[in-house]
Structure formats: C-alpha cells, structure tokens
C-alpha positions as CSV (number, residue, x, y, z in Angstrom):
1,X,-23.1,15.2,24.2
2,X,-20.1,16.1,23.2
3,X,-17.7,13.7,21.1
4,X,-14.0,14.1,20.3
5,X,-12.6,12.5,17.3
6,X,-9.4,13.5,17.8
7,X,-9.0,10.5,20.6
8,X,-10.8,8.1,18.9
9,X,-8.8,4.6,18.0
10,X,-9.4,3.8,14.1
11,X,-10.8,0.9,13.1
12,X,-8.7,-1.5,10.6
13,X,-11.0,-1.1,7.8
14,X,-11.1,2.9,8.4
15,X,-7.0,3.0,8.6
16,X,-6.6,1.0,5.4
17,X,-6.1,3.2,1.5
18,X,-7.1,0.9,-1.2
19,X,-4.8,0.4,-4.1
20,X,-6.3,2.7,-6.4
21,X,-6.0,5.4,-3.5
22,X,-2.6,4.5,-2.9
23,X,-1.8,4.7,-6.9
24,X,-3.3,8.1,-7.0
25,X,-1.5,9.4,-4.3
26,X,2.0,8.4,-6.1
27,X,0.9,9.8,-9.3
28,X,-0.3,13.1,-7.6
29,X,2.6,13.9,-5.2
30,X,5.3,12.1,-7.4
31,X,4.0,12.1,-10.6
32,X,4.7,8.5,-10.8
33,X,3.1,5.2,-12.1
34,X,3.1,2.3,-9.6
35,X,1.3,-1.5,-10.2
36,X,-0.7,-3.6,-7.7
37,X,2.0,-6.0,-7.7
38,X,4.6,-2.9,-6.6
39,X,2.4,-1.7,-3.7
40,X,2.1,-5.5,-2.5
41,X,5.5,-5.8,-2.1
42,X,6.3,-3.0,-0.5
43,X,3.1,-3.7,1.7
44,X,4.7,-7.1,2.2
45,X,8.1,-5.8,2.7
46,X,6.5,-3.7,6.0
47,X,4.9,-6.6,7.8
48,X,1.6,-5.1,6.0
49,X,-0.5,-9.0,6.0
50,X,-2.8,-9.0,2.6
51,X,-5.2,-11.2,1.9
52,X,-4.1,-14.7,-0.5
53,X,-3.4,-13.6,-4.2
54,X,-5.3,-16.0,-6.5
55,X,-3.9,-15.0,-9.4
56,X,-0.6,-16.8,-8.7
57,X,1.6,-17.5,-11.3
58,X,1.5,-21.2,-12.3
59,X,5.3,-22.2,-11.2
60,X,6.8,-21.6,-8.1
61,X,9.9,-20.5,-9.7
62,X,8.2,-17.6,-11.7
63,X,10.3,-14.7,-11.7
64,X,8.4,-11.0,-10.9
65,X,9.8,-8.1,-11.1
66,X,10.9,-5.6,-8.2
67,X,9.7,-2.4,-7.3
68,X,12.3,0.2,-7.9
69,X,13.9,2.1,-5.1
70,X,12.2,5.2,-6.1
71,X,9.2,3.9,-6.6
72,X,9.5,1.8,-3.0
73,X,9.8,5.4,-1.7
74,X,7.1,7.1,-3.3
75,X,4.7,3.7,-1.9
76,X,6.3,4.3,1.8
77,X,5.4,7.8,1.9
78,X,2.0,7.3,0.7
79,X,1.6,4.6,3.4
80,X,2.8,6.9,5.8
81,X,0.5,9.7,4.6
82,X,-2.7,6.8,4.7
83,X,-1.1,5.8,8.4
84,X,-0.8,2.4,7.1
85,X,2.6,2.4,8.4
C-alpha cells in the first residue's frame, strides 16, 4: 500500500503554529521580537478565530497597544510560511 502525502487535506490542529513557533520564526528570519498580544492581532486582523482571552483587561475602555507595521509583516509572512493564511 502505497500512501501519498502530498494530496492529503491537513487537519486544523496539524495546520496551526503555536505562538512560540510563530515568535521564533520572526526572531529567526527577521531578527525581530514580537508579543502574544501582537501575533493575536494580527491573527485577528486575518479572520484567524482564537479561542476567548481570559486575561482581559478590567475596563472596556483599556487602551493596548498596536502591532507595528513592520512587525505586522514579519507575523504575515510567518503565517504564510505556517499556511495559517
């Protein structure tokens, strides 16, 4: 028996990096730092649906910062690389 991998659909869980793998992408290729919260809003940003945060902040009116364009870039391209996107 004979199986081809090549034209095998990936499962969700096998077609998803973790943060850490996505971090160490971006700090291999790019040489750059990125946070969790970075990577979920760019995840966000692509339609990418993540699980409830429960470390919320405590207002609703908290202000967080935004990823910056280079970084946003250096998270897309490791998405791509992990076909997340």
């Amino acid at each position: 028996m004979e199986v081809n991998f090549d034209e095998m659909d990936l499962t969700a869980a096998e077609n998803k990096a973790t943060y850490e793998e996505i971090k160490g992408y971006v700090k291999e290729k790019m040489g750059l730092h990125v946070s969790n919260l970075y990577i979920a809003q760019v995840k966000r940003k692509c339609g990418i649906i993540e699980r409830e945060n429960y470390n919320k902040a405590k207002s609703e009116d908290a202000i967080q910062p935004k990823c910056p364009p280079e970084k946003e870039e250096a998270i897309m391209a490791a998405l791509k690389h992990f076909r997340m996107v």
